[in-house]
C-alpha positions as CSV (number, residue, x, y, z in Angstrom):
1,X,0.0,0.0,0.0
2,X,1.4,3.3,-1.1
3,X,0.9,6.4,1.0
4,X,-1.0,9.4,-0.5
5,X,0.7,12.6,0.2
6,X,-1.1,15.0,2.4
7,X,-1.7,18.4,2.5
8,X,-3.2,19.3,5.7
9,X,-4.1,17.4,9.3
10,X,-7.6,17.0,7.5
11,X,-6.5,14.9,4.7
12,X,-4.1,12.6,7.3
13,X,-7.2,12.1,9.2
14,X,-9.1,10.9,6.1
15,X,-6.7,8.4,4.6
16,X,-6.5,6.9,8.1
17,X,-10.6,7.0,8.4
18,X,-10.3,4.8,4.8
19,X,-8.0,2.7,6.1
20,X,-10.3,2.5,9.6
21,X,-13.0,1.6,7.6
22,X,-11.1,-1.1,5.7
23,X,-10.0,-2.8,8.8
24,X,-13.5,-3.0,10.1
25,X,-14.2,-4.9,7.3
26,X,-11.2,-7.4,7.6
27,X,-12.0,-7.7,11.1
28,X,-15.8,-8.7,10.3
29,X,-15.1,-11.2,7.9
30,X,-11.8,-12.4,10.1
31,X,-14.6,-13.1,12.8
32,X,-16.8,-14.9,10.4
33,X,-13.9,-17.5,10.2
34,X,-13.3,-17.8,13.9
35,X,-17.2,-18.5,14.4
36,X,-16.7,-21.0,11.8
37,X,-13.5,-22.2,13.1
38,X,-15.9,-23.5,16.2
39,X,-17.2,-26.0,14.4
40,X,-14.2,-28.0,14.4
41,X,-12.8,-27.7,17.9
42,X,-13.5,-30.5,20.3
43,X,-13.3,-28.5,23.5
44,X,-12.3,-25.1,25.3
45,X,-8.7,-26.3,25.5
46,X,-9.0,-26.4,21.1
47,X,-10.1,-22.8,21.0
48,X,-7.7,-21.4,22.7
49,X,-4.8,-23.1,20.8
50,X,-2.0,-21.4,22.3
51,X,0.4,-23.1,19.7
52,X,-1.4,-21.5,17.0
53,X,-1.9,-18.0,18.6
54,X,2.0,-18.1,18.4
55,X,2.2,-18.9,15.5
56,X,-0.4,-16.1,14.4
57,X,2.1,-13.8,15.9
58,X,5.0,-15.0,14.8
59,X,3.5,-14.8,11.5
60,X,2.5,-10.8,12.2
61,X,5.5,-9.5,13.6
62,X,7.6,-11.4,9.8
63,X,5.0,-9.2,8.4
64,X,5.5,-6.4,10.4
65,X,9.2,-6.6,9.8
66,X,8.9,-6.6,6.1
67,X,6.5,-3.9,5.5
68,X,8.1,-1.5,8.0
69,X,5.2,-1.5,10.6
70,X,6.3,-0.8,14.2
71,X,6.7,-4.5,15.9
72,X,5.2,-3.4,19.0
73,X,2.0,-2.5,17.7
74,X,1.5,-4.9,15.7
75,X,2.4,-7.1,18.1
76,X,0.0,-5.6,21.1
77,X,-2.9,-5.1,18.2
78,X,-2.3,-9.3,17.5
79,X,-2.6,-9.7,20.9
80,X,-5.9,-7.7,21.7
81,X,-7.5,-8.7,18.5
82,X,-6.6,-12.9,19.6
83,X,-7.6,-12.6,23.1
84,X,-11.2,-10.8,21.6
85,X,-11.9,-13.2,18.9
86,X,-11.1,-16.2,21.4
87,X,-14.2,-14.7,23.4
88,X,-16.1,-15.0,20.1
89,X,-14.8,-18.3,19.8
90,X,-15.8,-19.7,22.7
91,X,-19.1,-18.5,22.8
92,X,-19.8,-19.8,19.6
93,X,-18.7,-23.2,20.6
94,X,-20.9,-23.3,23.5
95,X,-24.1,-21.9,21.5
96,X,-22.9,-24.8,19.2
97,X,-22.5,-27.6,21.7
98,X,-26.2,-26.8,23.2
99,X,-27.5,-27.3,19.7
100,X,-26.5,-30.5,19.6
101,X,-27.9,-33.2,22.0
102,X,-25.4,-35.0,24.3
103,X,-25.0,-37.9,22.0
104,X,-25.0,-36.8,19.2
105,X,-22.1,-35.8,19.3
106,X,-20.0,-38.9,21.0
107,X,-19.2,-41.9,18.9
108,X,-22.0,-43.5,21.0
109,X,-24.8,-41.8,19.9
């Protein structure tokens, strides 16, 4: 992403609105995957996959790195953003798991 030059405090503020806006988006669709991501996890302990939140961050900050953003933001906005959609997560499983009748879903059933 290239930045537009700007003129005055006014036009800083709108680029970064655009780019607010933007993010909203990515963060509503990133949470449509996380609520479907509950589908597949067995238990509590699966959703909050500390392995893979590593990893997530790991990811962000080789990002981070290579596109010049400050590591330390993006590594306290991967953090925030993790521990929220984790919430989401979970909730999701347990409005999932009372759907589904107790055997149902055991090898029993």
């Amino acid at each position: 992403m290239t930045m537009t030059p700007c003129d005055t405090l006014a036009d800083v503020r709108s680029a970064i609105d655009q780019i607010d806006f933007m993010l909203v988006g990515l963060l509503a669709e990133r949470g449509r995957y996380v609520n479907e991501a509950a589908r597949f996890k067995r238990n509590k302990a699966d959703v909050a996959a500390p392995d893979r939140v590593r990893q997530v961050i790991d990811k962000a900050l080789r990002h981070a790195r290579d596109m010049g953003a400050p590591p330390e933001v993006v590594e306290a906005v991967y953090r925030s953003m993790i521990t929220a959609f984790i919430e989401l997560e979970s909730l999701q499983h347990d409005r999932l798991n009372l759907a589904v009748p107790a055997d149902e879903g055991t090898m029993a059933g």
